[in-house]
SERO-4910 file (N, C-alpha, C, O; in steps of 0.05 Angstrom, whole numbers):
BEGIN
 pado doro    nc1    nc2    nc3   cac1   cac2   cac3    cc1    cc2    cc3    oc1    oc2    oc3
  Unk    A   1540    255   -363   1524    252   -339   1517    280   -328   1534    298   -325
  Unk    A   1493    282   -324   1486    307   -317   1475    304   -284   1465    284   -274
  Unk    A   1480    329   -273   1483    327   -241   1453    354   -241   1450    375   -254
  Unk    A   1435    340   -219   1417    369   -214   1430    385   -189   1440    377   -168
  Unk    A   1426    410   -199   1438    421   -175   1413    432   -152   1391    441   -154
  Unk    A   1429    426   -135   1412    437   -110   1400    465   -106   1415    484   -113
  Unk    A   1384    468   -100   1377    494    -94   1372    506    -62   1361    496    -42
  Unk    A   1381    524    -65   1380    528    -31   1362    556    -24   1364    570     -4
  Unk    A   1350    559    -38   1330    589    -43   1318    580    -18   1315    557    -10
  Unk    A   1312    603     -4   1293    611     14   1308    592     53   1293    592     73
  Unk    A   1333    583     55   1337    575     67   1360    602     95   1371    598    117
  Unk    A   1357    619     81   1371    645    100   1341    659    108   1339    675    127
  Unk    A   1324    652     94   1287    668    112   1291    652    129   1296    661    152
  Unk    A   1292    617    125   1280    598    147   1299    607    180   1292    609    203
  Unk    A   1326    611    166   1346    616    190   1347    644    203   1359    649    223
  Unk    A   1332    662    186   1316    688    203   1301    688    223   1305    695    247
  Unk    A   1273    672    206   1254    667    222   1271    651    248   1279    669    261
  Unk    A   1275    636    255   1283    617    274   1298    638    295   1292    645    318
  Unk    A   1317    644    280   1333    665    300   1321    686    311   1327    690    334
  Unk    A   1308    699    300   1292    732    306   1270    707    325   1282    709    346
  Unk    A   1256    695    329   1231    680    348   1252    677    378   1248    689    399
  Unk    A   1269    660    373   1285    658    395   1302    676    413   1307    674    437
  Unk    A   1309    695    394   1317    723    406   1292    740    423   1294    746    447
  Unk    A   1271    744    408   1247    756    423   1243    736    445   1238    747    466
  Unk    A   1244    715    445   1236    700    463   1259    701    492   1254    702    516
  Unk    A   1282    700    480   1305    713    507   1298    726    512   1286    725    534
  Unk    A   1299    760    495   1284    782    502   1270    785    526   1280    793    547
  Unk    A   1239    775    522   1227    773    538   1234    760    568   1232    772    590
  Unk    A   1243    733    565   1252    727    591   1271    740    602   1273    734    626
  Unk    A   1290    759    593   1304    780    606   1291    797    620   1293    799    645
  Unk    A   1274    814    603   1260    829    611   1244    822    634   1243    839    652
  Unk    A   1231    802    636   1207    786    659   1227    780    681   1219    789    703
  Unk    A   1246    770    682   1271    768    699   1273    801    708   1261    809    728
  Unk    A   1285    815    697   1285    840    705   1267    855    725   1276    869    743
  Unk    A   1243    852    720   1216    851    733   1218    844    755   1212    858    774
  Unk    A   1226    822    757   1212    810    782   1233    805    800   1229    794    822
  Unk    A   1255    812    790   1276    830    811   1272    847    817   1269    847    841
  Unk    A   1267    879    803   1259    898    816   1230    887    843   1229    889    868
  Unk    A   1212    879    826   1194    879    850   1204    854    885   1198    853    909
  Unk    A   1217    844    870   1240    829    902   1248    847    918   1248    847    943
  Unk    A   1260    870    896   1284    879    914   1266    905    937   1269    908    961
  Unk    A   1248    921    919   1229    936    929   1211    929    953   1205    945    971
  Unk    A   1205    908    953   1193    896    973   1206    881    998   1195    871   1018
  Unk    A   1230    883    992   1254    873   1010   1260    897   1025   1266    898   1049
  Unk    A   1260    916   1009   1268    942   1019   1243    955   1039   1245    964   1062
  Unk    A   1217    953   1022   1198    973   1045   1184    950   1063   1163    954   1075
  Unk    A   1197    927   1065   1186    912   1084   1205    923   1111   1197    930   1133
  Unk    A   1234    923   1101   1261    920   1124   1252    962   1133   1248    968   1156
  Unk    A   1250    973   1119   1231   1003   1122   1209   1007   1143   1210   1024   1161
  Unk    A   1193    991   1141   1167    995   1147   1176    979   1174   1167    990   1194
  Unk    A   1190    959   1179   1194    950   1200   1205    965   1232   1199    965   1256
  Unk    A   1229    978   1209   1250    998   1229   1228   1013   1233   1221   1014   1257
  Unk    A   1212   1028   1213   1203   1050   1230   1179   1040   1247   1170   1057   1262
  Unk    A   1169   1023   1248   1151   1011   1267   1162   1005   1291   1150   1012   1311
  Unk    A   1188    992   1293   1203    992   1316   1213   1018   1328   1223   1015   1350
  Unk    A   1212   1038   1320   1219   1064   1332   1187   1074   1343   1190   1094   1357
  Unk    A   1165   1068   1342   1150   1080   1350   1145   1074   1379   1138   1053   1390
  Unk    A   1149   1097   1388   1132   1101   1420   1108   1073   1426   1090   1067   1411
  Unk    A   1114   1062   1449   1094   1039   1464   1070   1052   1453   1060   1051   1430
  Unk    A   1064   1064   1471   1039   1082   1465   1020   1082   1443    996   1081   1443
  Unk    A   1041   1084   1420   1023   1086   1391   1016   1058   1385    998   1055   1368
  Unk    A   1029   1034   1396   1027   1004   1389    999    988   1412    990    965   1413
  Unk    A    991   1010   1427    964    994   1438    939    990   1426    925    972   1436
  Unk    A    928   1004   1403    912   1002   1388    906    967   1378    888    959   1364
  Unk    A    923    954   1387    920    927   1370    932    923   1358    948    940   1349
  Unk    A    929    892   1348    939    883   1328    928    897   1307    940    911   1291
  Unk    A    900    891   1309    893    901   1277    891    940   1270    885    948   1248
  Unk    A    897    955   1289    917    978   1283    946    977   1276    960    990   1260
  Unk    A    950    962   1289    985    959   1279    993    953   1251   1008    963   1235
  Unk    A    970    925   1253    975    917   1221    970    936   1203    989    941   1188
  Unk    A    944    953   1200    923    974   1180    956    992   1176    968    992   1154
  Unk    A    969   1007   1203    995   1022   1203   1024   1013   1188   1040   1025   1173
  Unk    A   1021    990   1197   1035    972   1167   1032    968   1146   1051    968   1130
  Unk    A   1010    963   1139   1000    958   1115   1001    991   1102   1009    995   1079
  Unk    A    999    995   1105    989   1032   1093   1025   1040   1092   1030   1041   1068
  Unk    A   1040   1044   1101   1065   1052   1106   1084   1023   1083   1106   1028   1075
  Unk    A   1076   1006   1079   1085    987   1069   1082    996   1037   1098    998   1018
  Unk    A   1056   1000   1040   1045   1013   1009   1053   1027   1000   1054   1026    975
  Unk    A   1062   1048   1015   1080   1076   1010   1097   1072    998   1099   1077    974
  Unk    A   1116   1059   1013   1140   1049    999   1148   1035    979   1169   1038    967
  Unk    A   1131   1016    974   1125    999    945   1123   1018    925   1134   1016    903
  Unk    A   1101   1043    936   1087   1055    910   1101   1075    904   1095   1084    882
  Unk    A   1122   1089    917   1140   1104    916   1166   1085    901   1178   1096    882
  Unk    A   1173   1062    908   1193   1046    889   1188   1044    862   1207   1041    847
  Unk    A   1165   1045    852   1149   1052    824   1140   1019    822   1150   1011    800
  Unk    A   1126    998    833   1116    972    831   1100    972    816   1102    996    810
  Unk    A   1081    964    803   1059    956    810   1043    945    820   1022    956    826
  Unk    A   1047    921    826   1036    900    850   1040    914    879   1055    932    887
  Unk    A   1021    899    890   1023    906    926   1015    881    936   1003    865    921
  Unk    A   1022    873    969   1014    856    971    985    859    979    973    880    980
  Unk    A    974    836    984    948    832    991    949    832   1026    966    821   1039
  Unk    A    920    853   1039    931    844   1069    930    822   1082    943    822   1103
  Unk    A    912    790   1076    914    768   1074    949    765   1088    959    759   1110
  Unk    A    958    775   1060    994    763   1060   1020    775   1073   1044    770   1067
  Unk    A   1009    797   1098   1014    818   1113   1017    821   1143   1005    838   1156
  Unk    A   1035    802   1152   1036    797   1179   1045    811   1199   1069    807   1195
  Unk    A   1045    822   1215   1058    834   1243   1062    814   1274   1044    803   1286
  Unk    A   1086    814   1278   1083    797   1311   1098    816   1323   1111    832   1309
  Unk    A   1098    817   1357   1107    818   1369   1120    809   1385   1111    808   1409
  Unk    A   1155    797   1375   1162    776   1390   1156    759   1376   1157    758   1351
  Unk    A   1144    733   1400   1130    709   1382   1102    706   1389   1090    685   1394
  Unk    A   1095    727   1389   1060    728   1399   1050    752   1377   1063    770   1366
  Unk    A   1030    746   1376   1012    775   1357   1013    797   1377   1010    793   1402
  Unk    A   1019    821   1365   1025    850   1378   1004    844   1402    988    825   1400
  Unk    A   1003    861   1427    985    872   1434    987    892   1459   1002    911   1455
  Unk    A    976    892   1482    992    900   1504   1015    888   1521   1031    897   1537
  Unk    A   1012    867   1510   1041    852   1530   1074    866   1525   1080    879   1505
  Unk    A   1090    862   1542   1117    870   1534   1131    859   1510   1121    837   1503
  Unk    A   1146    866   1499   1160    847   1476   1181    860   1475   1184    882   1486
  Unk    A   1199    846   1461   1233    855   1463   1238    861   1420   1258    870   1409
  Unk    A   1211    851   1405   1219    854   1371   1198    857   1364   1176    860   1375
  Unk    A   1208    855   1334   1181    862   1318   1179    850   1295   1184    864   1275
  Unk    A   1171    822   1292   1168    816   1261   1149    825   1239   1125    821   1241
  Unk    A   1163    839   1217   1137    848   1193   1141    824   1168   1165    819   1164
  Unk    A   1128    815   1157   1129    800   1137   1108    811   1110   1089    826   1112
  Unk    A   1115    801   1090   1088    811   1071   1106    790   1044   1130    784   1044
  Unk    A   1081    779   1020   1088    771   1002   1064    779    969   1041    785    967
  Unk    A   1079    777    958   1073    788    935   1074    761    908   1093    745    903
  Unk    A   1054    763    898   1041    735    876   1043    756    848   1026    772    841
  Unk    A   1072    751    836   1077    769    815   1063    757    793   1056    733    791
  Unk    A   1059    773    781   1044    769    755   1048    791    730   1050    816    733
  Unk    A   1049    778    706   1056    790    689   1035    815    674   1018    811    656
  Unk    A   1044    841    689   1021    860    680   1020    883    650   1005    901    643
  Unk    A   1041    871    640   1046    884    607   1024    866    593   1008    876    577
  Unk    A   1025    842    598   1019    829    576    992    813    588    976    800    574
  Unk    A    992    817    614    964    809    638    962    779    638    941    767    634
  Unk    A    985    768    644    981    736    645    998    729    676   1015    742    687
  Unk    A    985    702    684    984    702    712    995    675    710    990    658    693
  Unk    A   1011    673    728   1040    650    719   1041    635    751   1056    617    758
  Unk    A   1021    648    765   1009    628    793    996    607    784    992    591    803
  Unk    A    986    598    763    965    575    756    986    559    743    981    535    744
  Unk    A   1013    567    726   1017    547    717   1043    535    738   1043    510    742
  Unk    A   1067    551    752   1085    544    771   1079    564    797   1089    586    798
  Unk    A   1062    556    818   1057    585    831   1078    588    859   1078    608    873
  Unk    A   1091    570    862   1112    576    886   1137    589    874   1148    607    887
  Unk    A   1147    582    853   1171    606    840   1159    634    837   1175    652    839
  Unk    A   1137    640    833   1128    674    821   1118    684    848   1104    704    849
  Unk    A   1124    671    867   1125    684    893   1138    699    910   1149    687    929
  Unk    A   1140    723    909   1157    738    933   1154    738    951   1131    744    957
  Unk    A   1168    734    970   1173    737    999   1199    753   1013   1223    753   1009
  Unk    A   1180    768   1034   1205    782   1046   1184    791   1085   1162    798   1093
  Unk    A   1217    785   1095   1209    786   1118   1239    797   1137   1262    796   1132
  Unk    A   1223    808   1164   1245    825   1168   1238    828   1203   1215    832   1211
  Unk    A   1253    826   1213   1258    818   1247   1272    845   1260   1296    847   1254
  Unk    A   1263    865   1275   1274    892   1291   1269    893   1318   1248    891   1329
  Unk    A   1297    896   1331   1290    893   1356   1274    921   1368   1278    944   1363
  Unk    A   1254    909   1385   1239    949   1392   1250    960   1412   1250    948   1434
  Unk    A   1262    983   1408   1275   1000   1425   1266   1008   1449   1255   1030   1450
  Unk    A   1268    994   1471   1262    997   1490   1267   1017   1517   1252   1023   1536
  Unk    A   1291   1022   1510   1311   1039   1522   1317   1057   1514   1335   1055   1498
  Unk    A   1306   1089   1522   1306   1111   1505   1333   1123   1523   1331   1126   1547
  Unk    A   1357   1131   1508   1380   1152   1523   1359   1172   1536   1340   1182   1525
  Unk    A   1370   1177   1569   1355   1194   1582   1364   1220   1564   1377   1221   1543
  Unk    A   1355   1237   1576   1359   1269   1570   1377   1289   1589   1367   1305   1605
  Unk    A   1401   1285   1584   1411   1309   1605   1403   1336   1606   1393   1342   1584
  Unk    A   1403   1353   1622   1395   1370   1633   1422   1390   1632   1439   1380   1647
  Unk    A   1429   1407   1623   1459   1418   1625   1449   1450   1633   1466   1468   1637
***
């Protein structure tokens, strides 16, 4: 009785191929993960930034309006993103300022909300991942300062 023997040629390529696709494919989702942490964390940071130092500014410089205050935010916001090394920025659409719970203006207020959000997208490879899940690839960051109202007088010695 004669037995055929099996052959198993070419079955360590198939288990290459399979493995090396799935690896690149972790790869990548590490890497895209990576990403879009840094750009969280960056934007977490020159939002809570841009806030403080908006809250330190003199009354005075905050009567221009809302839509000076905002332009002053937005520009100072950018800085900081673009200095974190991002790419993305937000859009000014997605770029809010209040005062208190009213939009800045001349009235008194006791804070200062800055908010801004960012619609990440994948810019190595230029694919936009808002069309297929767009509330996960969303950053948001927002940040509440009370405005200093009360400046230590100045002694005189």
């Amino acid at each position: 009785m004669s037995r055929q023997l099996h052959r198993e040629r070419g079955t360590a390529a198939m288990e290459m191929t399979v493995v090396t696709t799935l690896s690149i494919v972790i790869l990548a989702m590490i890497v895209l993960a990576g990403r879009l942490t840094w750009h969280a964390v960056a934007l977490t940071k020159g939002v809570a930034n841009t806030n403080r130092i908006v809250a330190t500014l003199p009354r005075a410089t905050l009567v221009g309006g809302p839509d000076a205050l905002k332009a002053f935010t937005q520009d100072t916001l950018y800085d900081a993103t673009e200095s974190a090394g991002i790419d993305l920025q937000p859009d000014s659409q997605f770029i809010a300022v209040s005062c208190g719970l009213d939009p800045c203006g001349d009235d008194a207020f006791n804070s200062i909300r800055f908010s801004a959000r960012i619609y990440f997208r994948d810019t190595i490879f230029d694919s936009d991942f808002n069309d297929v899940i767009p509330d996960i690839f969303t950053i948001r960051s927002a940040s509440t300062q009370a405005y200093a109202t009360n400046f230590p007088a100045v002694s005189k010695n």
